[in-house]
N, C-alpha and C positions, 0 to 999 in steps of 0.2 A: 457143630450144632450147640447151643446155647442152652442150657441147665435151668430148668426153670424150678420154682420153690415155693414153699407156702411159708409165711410170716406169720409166727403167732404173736399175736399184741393182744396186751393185758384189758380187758371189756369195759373195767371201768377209765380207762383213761383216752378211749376214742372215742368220737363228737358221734357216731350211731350207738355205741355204750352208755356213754351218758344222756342220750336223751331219751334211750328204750328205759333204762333206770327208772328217769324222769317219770314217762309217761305210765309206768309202774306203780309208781308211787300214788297218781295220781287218779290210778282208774281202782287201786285194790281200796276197795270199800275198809274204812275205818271205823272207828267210835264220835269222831268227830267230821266224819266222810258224808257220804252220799247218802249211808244207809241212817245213819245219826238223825240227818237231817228230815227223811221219812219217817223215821220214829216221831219224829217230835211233833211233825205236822198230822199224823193221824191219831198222835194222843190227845191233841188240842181238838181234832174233828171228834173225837168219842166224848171228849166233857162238853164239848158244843149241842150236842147230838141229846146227852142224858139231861142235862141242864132243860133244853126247849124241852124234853118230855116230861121232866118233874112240873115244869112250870104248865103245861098242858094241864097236868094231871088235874090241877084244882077245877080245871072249864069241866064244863059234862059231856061234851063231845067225844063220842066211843072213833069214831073212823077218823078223826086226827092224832087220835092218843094210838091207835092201832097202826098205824103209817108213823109216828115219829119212834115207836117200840119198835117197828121192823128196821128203822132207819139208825137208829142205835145201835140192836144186835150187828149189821152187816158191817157199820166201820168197827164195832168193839172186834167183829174178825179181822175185818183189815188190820184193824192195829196189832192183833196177835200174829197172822202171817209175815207183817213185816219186821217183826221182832226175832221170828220164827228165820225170815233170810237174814236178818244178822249175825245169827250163830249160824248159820250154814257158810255164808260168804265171808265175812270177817275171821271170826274166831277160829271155824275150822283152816283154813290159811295162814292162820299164825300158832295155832299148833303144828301143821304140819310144816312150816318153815323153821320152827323149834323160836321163834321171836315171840311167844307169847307169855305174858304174865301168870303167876300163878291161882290170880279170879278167874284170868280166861282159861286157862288147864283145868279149871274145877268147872267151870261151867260149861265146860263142853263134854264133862265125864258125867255129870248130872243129867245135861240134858240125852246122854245116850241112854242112861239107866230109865228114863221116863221113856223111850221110847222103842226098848225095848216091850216091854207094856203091850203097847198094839196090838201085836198078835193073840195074846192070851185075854186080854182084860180092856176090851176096846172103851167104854163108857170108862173105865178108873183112868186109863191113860186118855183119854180126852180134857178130864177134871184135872189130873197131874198136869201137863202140859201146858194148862190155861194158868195154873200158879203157878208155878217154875217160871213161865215167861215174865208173867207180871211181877214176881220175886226178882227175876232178872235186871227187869226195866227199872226198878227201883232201886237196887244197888246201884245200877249206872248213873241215877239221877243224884243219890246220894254221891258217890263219887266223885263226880265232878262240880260237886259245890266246896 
């Protein structure tokens, strides 16, 4: 009877190794990823959004200026939710793979300190959380100029 055995080969040098890598690389949301790209299109939709309101503002029309201030607030949340799964999908993945930078190791120590908060101080940690984000969003804009 014939001995049978398991082969171990090295993961990065077989053709299902390198392509699980591949598509690895390609699905974990980066700064210049999937999630970058959402950032960018809902911070264009919120200056879209306050811009038409400012310019409302001069008309007299109360229920257009009422409808573009509601339309405002909902992307200015959008926009903070999706900044919000940046640091949870990005950053927190590259801390916990120990590949992350030390902006990203600080920003994700910050952003735990703010949300620690919640429980005790629900209105401070709402206010904290909305600058933290937007503090964030803005180093990254600077950064990458």
């Amino acid at each position: 009877m014939a001995e049978r055995g398991l082969r171990v080969l090295e993961a990065d040098k077989t053709f299902f190794g390198k392509l699980s890598s591949t598509l690895t690389k390609l699905l974990i949301p980066t700064k210049v990823g999937i999630n970058g790209i959402l950032i960018f299109t809902k911070r264009n939709n919120v200056l879209k959004a306050f811009e038409s309101y400012i310019d409302e503002e001069n008309n007299n029309e109360t229920n257009k200026k009422e409808v573009l201030l509601k339309k405002y607030e909902d992307m200015y949340a959008l926009y903070l939710e999706s900044i919000d799964k940046y640091i949870m999908d990005s950053i927190y993945k590259k801390v916990k793979n120990d590949s992350a930078t030390s902006f990203e190791k600080n920003a994700l120590s910050q952003y735990y300190n703010v949300i620690h908060l919640k429980e005790k101080q629900y209105l401070e940690y709402k206010y904290r959380k909305q600058k933290y984000l937007l503090e964030l969003d803005y180093e990254s804009i600077l950064s990458r100029k």
